[in-house]
N, C-alpha and C positions, 0 to 999 in steps of 0.2 A: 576541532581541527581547523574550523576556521580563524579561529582568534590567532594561532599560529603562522598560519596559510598569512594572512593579512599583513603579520611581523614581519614575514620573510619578504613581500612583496615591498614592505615599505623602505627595509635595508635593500633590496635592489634598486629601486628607487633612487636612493642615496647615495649609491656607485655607479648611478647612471648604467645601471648594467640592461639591457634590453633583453636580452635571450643568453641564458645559463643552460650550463648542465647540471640535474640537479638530483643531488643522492641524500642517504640516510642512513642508518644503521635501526635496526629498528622501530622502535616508534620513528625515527625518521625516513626509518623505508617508507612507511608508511603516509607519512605526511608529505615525501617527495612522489608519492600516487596520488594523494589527494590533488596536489599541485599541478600534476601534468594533467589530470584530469580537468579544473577550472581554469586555469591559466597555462592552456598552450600555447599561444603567442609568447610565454615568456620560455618554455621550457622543452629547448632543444631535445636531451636524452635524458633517461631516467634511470637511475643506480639504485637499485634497495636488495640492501644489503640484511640478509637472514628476518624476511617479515613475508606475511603472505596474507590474503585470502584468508586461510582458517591456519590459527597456531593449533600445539598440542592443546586437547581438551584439557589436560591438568596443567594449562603452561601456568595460574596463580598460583599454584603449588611450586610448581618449579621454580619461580622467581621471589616464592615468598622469602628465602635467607636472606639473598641480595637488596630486600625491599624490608626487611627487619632492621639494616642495620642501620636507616635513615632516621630512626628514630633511638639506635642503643644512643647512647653518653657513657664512654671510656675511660677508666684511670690516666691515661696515656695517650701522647698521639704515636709512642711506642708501641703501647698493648693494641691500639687502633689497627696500625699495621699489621702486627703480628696476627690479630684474627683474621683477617684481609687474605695474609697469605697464607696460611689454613681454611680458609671458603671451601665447601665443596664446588661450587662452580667455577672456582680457579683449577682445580682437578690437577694440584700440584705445579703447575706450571708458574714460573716466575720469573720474568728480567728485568731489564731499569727499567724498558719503557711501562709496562703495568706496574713496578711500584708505583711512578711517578702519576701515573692515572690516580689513582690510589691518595698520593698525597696530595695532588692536586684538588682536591674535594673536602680536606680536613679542614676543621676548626677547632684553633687550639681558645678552650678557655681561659679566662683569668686564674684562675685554679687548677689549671693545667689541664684539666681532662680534654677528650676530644670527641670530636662527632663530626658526623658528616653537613654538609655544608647545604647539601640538596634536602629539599623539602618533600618529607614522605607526603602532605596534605595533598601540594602540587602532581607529584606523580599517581597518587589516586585520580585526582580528578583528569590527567591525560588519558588514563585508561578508564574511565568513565566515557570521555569524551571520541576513544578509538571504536568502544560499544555501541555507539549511535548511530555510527556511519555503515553505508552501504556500499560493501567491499569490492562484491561483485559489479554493482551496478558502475562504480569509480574506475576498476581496472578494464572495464569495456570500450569506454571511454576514452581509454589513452591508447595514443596512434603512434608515438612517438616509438624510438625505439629504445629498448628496453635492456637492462642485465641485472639478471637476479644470481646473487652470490648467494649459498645457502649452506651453514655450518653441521655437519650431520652427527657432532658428536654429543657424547652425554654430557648434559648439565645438571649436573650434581653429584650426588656417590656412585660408583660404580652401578648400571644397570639401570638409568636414569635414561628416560629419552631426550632429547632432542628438541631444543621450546619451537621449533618449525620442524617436523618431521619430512624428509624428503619428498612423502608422495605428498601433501600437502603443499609445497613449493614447487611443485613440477605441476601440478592443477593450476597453482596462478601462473605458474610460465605459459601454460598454454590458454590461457583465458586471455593474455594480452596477444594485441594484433602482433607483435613484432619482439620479440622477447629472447635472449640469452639468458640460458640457465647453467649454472656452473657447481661444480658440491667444492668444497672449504674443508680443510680438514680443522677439528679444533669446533668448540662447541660457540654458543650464542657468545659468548665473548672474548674467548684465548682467539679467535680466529681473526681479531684483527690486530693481533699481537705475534711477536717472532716470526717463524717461517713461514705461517699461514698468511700473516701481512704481507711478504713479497708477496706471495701470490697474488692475494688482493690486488695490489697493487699492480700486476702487471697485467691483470683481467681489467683491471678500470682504464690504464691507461691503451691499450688498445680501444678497448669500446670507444672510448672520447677520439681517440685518433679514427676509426673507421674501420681496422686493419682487425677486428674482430672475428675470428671463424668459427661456425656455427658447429 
């Protein structure tokens, strides 16, 4: 977390930026905790967006499709898509902007086939690296003030929980000094896609403006 943490400090750095506000989606929920935790001086408020304290006990199970197909190689960057929008953790749902997530991550081979672009190796070793750290002792830490977005539906086939189960998310809302907690319809990823993205969106931008009610 720190080799991350270090990244981000050194692009503020470079935009002369002094004090942000600074969010995540997951692993980035998470690393924008780690950040307000060592570097408050830089970090006005903090957004983590469906990450907490303790995920679901099976959330490697839950993530394991999603984290399979870093390593398939496709006939197609056709067929690519087409499994994509069959995912159980897409749970049916599709519009341009998640295809475009979607294509934006393809590699089309010389030989046509395709694959993802992200490196399963990499993503092993961040959650290697999220295991080390001390969740608790990080989110005590931060004084800053706080909104936690939290996705409460199934990820993956029907009757699937939840890769942040709500009581879960509501433990780290109240573990932080100063914290909004909000529920997101739509599971660990449709949620920041279509309807659930206004929303998103219109919880983030009150928090950054002030105008937040508890």
């Amino acid at each position: 977390m720190s080799d991350h943490a270090e990244d981000v400090i050194a692009l503020l750095d470079c935009l002369e930026l002094d004090e942000v506000v600074m969010g995540g989606h997951s692993f980035g929920g998470l690393l924008a905790i780690f950040m307000a935790a060592n570097y408050p001086e830089r970090i006005s408020r903090v957004i983590v967006i469906d990450a907490a304290i303790e995920m679901h006990p099976q959330v490697r199970e839950l993530i394991k499709p999603s984290l399979d197909r870093l390593r398939q190689v496709l006939p197609s960057v056709n067929e690519y898509m087409s499994q994509m929008q069959r995912a159980p953790h897409v749970a049916g749902f599709w519009d341009g902007a998640i295809e475009g997530y979607f294509r934006a991550e393809i590699q089309e081979n010389a030989d046509g086939t395709a694959q993802s672009l992200t490196s399963a190796e990499a993503i092993a070793l961040a959650l290697e690296g999220v295991q080390n750290e001390h969740w608790a002792e990080l989110v005590a830490r931060v004084k800053q003030p706080v909104l936690l977005l939290n996705a409460v539906g199934e990820y993956g086939p029907p009757g699937s929980p939840p890769v942040v189960p709500a009581e879960h998310a509501n433990a780290t809302a109240r573990a932080f000094a100063d914290c909004k907690y909000v529920k997101i319809p739509g599971n660990h990823l449709t949620m920041v896609f279509g309807e659930s993205a206004v929303l998103v969106q219109r919880e983030i931008a009150a928090f950054v403006s002030g105008n937040a009610k508890r």
